[in-house]
PAKOLLUM-834062 format. One record per residue: residue number from 0; residue in three letters; z, y, x of N, C-alpha, C in turn. Coordinates in steps of 0.05 Angstrom, whole numbers. Layout:
N
REC seq type     nZ     nY     nX    caZ    caY    caX     cZ     cY     cX
REC NUM  ALA      Z      Y      X      Z      Y      X      Z      Y      X
...
//
This chain:
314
REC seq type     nZ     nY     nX    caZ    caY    caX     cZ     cY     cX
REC   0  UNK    297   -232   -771    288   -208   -756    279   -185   -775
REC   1  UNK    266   -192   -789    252   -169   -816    275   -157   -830
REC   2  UNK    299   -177   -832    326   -157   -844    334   -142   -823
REC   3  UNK    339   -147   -808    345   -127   -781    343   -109   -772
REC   4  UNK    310   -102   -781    291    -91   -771    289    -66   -792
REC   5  UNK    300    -82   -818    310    -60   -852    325    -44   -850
REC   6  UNK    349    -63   -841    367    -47   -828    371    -27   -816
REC   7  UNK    356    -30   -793    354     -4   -775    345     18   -778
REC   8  UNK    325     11   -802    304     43   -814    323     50   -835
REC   9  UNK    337     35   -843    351     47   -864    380     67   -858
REC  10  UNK    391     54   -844    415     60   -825    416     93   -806
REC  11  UNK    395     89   -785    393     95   -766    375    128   -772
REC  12  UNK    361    141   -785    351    160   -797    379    179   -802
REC  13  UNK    389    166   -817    421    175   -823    431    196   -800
REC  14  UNK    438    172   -793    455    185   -768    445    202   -743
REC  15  UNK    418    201   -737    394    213   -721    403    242   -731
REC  16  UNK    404    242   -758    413    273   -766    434    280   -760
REC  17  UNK    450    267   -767    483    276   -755    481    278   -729
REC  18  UNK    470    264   -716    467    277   -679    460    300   -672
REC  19  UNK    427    305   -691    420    330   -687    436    350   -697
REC  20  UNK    458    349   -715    475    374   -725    494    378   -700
REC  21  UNK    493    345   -689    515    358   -663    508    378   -640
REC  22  UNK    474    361   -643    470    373   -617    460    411   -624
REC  23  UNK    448    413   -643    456    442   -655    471    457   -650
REC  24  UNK    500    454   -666    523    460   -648    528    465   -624
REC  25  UNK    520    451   -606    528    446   -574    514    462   -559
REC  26  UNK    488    472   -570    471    493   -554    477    521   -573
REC  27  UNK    489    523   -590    498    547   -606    475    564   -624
REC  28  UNK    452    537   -634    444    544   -655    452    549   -691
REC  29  UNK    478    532   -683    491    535   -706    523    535   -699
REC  30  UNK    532    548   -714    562    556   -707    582    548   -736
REC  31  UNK    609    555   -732    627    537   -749    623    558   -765
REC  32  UNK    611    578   -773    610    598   -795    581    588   -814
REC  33  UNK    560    584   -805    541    563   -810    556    543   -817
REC  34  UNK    567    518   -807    585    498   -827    595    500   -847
REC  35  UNK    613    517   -848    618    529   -870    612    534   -893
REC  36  UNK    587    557   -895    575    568   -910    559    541   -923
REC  37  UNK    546    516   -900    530    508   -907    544    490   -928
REC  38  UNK    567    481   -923    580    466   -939    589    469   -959
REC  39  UNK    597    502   -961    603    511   -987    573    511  -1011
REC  40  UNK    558    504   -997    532    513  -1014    518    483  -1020
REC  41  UNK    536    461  -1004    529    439  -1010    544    426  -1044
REC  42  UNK    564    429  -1035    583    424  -1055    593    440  -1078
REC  43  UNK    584    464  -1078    585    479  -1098    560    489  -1114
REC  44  UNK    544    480  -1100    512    485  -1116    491    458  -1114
REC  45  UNK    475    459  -1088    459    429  -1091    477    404  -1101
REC  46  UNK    489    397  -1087    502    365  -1091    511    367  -1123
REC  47  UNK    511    389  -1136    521    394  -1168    499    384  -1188
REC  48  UNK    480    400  -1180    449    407  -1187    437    370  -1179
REC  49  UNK    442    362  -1161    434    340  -1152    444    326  -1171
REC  50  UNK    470    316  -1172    477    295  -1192    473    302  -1216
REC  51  UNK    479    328  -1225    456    335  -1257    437    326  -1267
REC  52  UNK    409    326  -1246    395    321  -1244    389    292  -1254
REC  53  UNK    404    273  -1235    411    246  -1235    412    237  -1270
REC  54  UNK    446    239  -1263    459    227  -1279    450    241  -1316
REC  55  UNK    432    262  -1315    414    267  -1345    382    254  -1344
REC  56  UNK    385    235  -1320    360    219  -1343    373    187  -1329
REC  57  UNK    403    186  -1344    409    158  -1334    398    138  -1366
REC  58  UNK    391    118  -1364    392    102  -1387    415     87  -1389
REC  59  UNK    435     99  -1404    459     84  -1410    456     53  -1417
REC  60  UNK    436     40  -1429    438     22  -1447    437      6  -1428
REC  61  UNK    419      7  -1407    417     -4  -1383    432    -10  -1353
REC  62  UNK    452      4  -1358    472      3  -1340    503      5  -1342
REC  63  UNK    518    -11  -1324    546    -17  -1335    558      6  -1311
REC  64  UNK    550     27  -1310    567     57  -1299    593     54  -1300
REC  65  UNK    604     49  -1321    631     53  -1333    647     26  -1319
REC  66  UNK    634     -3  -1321    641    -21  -1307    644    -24  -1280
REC  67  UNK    629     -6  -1267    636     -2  -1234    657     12  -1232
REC  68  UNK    657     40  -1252    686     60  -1242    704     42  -1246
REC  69  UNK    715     28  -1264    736     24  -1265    742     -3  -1236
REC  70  UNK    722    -23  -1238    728    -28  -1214    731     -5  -1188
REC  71  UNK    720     -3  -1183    727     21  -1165    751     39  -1165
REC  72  UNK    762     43  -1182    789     57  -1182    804     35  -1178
REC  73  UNK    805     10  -1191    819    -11  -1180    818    -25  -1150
REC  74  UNK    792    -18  -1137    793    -22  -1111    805     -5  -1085
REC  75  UNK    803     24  -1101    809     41  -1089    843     52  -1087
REC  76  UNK    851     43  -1108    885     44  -1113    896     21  -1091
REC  77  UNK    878    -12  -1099    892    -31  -1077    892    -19  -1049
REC  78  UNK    862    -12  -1040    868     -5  -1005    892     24  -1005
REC  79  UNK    894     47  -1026    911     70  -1010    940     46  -1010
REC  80  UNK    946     27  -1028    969     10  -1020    967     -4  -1005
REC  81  UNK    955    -13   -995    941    -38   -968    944    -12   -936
REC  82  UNK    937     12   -939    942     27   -918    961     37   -918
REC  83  UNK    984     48   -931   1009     46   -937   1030     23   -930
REC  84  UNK   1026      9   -939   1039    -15   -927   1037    -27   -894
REC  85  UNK    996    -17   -877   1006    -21   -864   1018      2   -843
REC  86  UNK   1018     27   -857   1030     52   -841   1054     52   -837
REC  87  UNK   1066     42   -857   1100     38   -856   1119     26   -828
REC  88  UNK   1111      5   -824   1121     -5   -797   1112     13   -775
REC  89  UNK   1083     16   -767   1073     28   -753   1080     63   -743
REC  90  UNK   1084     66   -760   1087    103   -756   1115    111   -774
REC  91  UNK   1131    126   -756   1148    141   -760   1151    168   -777
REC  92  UNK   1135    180   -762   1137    211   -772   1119    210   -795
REC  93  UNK   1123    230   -814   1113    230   -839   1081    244   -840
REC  94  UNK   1080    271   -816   1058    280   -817   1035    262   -802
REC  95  UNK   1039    239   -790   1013    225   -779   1013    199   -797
REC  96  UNK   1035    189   -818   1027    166   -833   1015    175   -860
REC  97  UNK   1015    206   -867   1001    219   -884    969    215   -887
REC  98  UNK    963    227   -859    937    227   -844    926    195   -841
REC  99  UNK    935    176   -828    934    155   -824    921    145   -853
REC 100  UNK    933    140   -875    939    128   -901    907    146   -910
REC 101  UNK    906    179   -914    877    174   -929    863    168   -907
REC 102  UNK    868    176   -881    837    167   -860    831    139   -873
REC 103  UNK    846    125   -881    848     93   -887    826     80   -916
REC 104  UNK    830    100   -933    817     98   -958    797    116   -969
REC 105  UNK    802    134   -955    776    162   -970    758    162   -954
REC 106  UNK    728    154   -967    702    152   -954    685    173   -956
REC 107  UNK    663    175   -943    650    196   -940    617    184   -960
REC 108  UNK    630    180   -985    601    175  -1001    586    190  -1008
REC 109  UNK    586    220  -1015    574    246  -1024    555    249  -1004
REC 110  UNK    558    245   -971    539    251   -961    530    226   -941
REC 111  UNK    541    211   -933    532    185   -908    528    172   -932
REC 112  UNK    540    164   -955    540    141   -976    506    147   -993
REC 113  UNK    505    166   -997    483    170  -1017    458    177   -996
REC 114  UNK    461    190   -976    438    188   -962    416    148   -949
REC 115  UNK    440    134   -943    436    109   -945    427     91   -965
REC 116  UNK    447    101   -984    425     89  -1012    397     82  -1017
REC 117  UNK    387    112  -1015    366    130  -1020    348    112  -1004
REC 118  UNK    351    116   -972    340     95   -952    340     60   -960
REC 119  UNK    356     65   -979    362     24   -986    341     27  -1007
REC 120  UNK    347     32  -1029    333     34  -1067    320     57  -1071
REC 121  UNK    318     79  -1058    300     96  -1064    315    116  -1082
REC 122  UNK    299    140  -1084    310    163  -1111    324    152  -1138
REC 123  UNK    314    125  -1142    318    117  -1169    350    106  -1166
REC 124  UNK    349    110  -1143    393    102  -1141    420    114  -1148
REC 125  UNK    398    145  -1151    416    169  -1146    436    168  -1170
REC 126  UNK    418    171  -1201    428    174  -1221    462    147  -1223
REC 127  UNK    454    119  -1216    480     99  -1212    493    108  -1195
REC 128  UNK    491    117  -1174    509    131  -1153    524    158  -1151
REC 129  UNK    507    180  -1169    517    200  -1173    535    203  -1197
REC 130  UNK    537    181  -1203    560    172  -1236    582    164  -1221
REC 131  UNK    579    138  -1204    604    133  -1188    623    158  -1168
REC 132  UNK    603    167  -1152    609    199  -1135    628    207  -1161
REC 133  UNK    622    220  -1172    629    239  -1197    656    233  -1205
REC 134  UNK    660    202  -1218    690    194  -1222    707    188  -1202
REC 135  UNK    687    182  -1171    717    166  -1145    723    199  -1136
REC 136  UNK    711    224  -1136    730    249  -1126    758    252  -1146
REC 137  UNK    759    242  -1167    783    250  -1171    810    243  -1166
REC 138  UNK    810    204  -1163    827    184  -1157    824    196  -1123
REC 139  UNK    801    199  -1108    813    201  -1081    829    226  -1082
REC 140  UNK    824    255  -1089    840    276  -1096    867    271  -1112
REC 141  UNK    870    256  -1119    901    252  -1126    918    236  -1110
REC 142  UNK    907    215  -1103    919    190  -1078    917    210  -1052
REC 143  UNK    905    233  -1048    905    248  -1014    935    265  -1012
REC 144  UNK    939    275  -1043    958    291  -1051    975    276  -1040
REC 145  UNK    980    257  -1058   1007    233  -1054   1014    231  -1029
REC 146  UNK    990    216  -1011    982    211   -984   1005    228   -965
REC 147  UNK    998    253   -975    992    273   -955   1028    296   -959
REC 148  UNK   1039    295   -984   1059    302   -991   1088    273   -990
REC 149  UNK   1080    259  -1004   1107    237  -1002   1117    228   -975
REC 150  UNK   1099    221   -956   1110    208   -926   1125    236   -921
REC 151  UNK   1124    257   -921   1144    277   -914   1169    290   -923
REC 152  UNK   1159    279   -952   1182    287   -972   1183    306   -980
REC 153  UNK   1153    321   -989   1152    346  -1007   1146    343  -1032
REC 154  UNK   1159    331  -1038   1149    309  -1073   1139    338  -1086
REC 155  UNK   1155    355  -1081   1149    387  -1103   1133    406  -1098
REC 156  UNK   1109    391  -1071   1091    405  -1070   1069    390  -1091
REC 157  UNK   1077    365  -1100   1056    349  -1118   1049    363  -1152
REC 158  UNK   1049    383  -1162   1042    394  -1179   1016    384  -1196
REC 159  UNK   1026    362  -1209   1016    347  -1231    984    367  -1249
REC 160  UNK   1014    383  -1256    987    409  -1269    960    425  -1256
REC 161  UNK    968    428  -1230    945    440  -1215    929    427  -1205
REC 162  UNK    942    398  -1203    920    375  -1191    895    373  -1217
REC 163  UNK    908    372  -1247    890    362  -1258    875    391  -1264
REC 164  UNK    879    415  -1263    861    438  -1257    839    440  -1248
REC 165  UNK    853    426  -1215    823    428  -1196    815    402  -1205
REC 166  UNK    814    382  -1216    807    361  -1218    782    374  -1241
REC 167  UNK    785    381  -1258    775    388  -1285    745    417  -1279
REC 168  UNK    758    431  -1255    734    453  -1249    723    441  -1227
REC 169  UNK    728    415  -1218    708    400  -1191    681    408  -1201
REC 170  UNK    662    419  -1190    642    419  -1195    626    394  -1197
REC 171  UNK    630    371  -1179    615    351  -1190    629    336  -1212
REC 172  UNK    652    341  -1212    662    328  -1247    648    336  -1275
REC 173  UNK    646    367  -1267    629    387  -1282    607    379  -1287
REC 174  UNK    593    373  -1270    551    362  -1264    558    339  -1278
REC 175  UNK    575    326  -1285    573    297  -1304    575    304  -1333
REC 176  UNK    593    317  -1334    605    322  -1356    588    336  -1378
REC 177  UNK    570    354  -1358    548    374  -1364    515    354  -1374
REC 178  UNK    521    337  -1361    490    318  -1351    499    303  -1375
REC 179  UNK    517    283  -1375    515    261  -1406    511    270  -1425
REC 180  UNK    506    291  -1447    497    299  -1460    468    298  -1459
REC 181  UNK    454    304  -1445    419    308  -1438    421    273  -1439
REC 182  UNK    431    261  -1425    427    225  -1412    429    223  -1437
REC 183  UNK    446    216  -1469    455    203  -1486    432    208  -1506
REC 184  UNK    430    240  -1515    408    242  -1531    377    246  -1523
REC 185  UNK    377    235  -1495    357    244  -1483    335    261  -1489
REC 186  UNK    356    292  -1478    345    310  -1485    333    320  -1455
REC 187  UNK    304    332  -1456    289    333  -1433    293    367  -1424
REC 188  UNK    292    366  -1393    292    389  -1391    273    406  -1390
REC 189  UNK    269    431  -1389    250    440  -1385    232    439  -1356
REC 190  UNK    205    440  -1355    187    434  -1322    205    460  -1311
REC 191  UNK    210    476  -1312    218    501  -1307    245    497  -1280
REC 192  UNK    259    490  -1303    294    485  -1298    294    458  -1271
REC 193  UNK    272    440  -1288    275    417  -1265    261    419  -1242
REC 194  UNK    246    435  -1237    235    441  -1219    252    456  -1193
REC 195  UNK    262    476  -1209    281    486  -1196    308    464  -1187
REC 196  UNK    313    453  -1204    336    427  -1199    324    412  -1176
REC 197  UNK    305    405  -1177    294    382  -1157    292    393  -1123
REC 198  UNK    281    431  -1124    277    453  -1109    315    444  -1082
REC 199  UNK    336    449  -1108    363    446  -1094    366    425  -1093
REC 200  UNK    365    403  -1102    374    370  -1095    366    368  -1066
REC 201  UNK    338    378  -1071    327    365  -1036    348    375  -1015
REC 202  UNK    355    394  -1025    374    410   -995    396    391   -987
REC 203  UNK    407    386  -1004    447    371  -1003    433    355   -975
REC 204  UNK    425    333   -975    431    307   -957    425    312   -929
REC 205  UNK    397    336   -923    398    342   -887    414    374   -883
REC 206  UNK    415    380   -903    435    404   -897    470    399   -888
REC 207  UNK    481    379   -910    501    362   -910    506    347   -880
REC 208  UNK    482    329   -871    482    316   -852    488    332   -828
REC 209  UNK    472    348   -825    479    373   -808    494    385   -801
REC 210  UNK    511    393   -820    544    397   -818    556    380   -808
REC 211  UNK    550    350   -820    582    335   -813    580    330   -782
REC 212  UNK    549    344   -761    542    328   -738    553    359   -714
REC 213  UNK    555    378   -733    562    415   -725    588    403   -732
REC 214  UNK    608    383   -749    640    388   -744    649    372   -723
REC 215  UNK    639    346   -720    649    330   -699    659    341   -676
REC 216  UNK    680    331   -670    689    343   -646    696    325   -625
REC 217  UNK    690    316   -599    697    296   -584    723    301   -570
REC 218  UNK    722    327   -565    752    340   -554    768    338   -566
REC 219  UNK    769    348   -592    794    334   -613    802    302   -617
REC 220  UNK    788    282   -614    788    262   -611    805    246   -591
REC 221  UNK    792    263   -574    814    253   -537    842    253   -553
REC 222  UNK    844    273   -577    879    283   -567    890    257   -587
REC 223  UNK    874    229   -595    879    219   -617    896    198   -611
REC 224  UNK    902    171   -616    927    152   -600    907    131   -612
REC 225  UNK    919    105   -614    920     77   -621    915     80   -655
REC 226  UNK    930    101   -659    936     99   -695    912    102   -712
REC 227  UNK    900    113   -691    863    128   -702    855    105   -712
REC 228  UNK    857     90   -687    839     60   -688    837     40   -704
REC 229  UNK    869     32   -707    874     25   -729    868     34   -760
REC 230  UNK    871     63   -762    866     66   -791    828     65   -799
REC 231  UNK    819     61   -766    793     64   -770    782     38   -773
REC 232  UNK    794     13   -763    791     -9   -770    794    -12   -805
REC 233  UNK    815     -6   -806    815    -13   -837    792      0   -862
REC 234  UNK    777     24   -853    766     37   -861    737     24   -861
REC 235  UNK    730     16   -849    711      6   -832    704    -23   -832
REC 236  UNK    722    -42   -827    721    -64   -829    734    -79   -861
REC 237  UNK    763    -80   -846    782    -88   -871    777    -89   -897
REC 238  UNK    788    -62   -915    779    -53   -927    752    -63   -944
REC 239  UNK    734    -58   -934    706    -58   -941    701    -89   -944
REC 240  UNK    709   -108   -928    708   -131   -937    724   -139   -968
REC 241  UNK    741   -135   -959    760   -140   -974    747   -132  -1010
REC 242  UNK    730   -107  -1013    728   -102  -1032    698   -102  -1038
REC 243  UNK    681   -117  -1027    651   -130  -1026    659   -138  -1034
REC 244  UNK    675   -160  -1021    680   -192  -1031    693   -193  -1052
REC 245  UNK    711   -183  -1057    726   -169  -1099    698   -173  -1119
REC 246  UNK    679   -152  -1107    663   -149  -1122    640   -170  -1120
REC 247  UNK    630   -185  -1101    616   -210  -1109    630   -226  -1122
REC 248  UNK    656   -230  -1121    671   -252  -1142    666   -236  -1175
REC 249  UNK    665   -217  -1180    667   -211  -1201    639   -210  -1221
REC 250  UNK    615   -223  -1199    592   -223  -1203    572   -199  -1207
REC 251  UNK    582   -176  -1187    563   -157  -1180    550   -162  -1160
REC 252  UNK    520   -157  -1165    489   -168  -1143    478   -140  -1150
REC 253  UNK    456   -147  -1128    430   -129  -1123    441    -97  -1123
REC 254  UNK    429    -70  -1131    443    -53  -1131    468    -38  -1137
REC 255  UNK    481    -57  -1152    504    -53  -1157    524    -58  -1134
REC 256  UNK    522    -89  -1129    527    -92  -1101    534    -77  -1075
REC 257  UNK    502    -62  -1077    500    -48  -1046    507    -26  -1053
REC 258  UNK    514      0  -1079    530     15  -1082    553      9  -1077
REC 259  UNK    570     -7  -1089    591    -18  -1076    593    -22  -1044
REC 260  UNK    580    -37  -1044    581    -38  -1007    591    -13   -983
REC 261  UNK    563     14   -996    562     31   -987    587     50   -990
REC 262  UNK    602     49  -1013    621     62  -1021    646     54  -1015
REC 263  UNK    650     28  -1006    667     22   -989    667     25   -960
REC 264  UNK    640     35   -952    642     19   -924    628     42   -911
REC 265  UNK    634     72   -923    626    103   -914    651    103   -894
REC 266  UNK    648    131   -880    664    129   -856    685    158   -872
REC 267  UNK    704    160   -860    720    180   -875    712    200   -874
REC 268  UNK    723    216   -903    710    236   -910    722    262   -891
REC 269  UNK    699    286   -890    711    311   -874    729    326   -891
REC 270  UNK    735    312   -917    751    320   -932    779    329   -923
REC 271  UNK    777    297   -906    812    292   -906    826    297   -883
REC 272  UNK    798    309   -862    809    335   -840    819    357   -853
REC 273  UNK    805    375   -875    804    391   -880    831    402   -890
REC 274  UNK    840    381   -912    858    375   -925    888    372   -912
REC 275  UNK    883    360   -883    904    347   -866    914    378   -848
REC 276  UNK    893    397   -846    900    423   -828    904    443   -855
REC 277  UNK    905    434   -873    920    461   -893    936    443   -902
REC 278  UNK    942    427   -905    981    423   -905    988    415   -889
REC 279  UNK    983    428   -859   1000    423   -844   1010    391   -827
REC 280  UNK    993    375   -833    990    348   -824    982    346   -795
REC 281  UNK    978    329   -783    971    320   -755    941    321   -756
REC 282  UNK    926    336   -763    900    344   -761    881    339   -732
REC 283  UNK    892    334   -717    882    322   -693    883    299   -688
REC 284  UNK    898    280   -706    895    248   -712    870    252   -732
REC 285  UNK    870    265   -754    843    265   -776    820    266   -764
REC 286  UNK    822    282   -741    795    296   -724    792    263   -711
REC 287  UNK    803    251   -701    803    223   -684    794    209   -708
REC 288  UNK    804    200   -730    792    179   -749    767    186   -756
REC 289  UNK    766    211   -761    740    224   -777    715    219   -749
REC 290  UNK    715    219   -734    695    217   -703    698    184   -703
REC 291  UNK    712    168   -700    708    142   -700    692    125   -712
REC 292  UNK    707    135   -743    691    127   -770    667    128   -769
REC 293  UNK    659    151   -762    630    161   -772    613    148   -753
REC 294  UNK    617    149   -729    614    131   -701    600    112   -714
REC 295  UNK    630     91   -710    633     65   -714    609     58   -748
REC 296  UNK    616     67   -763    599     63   -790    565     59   -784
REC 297  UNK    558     74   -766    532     70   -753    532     29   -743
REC 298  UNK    552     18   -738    547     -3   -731    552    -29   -758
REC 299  UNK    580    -16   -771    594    -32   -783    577    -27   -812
REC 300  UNK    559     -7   -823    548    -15   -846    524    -31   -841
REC 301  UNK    506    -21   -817    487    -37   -809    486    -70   -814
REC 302  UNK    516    -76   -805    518   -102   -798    528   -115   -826
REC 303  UNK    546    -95   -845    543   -110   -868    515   -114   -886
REC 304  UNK    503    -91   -885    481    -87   -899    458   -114   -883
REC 305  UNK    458   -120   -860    440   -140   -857    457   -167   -863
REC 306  UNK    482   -174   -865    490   -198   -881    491   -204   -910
REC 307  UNK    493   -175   -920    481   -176   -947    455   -184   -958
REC 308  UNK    439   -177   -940    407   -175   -951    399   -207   -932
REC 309  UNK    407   -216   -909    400   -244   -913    411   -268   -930
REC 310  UNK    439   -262   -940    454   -278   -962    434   -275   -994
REC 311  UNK    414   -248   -991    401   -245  -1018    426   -242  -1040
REC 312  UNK    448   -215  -1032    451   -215  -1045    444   -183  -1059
REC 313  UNK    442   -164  -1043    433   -144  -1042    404   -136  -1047
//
């Protein structure tokens, strides 16, 4: 009962916000121009500043960072093939097995993933989590490309060179890249700078939250089929098992673990709406996965996170 009970405070705070961004929206305190703005200011300034923050007072010596990415890119390559494989039979047309395939694999850790953390391990999680964040945007940004161009057969919209462009000015690639230097020679910042750093970190996670509860759309959803469901199962359930359980065999426990957990088992990112209505994809299947996911994740992390923490492994 006491895990349960963990659970729920940890879980459920989360998503309380994402309601209230809905219900915001719905009385027209905040509008999709507000979304917007707020998100551009999430991701291009706090959430930057945030993992800066983090990841320059990580103690390297103390943590195997490097040993989770690479698992993680290896977990994350098996499911975009595991959702591929099972989009193939299932779906015909190229623009909804596009959509289908990332709804399938790209999670929403930047903001549902790290807000839960935080609620699991506290502040002190950010710096291990904001290392992982930092390296999985690029593998999901190249696998969305793929995703999202090959089922249709625009191989020659895949531009190798510009992928690794935007890959290289991601601003949170940047905030790492920027931050290990301070982490290695631990060089301190000034009260000044960090103060101010700490001033924008706080913003990202209920500002963020807020948005993703101002995009939801239930009307878009209606227009969604069977296919939603499915890719939302895999997202949600499948998936996330599948790559816990990788990672307890490989003998990751305690926080490492439940980063993992959480990073498998986020609901899809608003990314891969975003992404799905500027090239032209079935963006009203994304709008259906992206509403399910996030939904459903309210039940399906809960329920891993309390079999985790009575197994003691978490």
């Amino acid at each position: 009962m006491d895990n349960l009970i963990l659970t729920a405070n940890i879980v459920t705070p989360v998503f309380i916000i994402v309601a209230v961004g809905y219900v915001l929206k719905k009385f027209g305190l905040i509008n999709d121009n507000f979304i917007n703005l707020s998100s551009k200011i999430v991701f291009s300034v706090s959430l930057p500043v945030l993992i800066f923050m983090e990841v320059s007072s990580i103690n390297f010596t103390s943590v195997r960072g490097f040993e989770i990415i690479l698992f993680v890119y290896a977990v994350t390559i098996v499911s975009f093939g595991l959702s591929w494989l099972v989009a193939s039979p299932l779906i015909k047309e190229g623009k909804d097995k596009g959509v289908f395939i990332q709804g399938s694999f790209r999670g929403n850790f930047a903001i549902i993933g790290l807000a839960i953390l935080i609620n699991l391990y506290g502040t002190e999680i950010l710096g291990k989590a904001s290392l992982v964040l930092a390296f999985t945007i690029p593998i999901y940004n190249i696998l969305a490309i793929v995703a999202l161009t090959v089922p249709v057969r625009k191989e020659k919209q895949l531009d190798l060179t510009r992928t690794v462009f935007e890959i290289l000015k991601n601003p949170l690639f940047l905030a790492v890249i920027f931050a290990l230097p301070f982490s290695y020679f631990k060089i301190e910042i000034p009260f000044i700078l960090r103060k101010t750093g700490e001033y924008l970190s706080a913003l990202t996670l209920p500002l963020a939250l807020i948005g993703i509860g101002g995009f939801l759309s239930f009307t878009e959803a209606k227009k969604g089929s069977g296919i939603a469901l499915i890719s939302s199962f895999l997202k949600l359930v499948l998936l996330p098992g599948l790559g816990t359980y990788a990672a307890y065999l490989l003998g990751f426990r305690d926080e490492e673990l439940g980063v993992l957990f959480i990073l498998f088992a986020s609901p899809t990112a608003i990314a891969s709406f975003i992404m799905a209505e500027a090239m032209g994809m079935n963006s009203k299947l994304a709008g259906s996965i992206l509403l399910i996911t996030t939904l459903g994740s309210v039940f399906t992390i809960s329920t891993g996170l309390f079999i985790l923490k009575e197994m003691r492994l978490i």
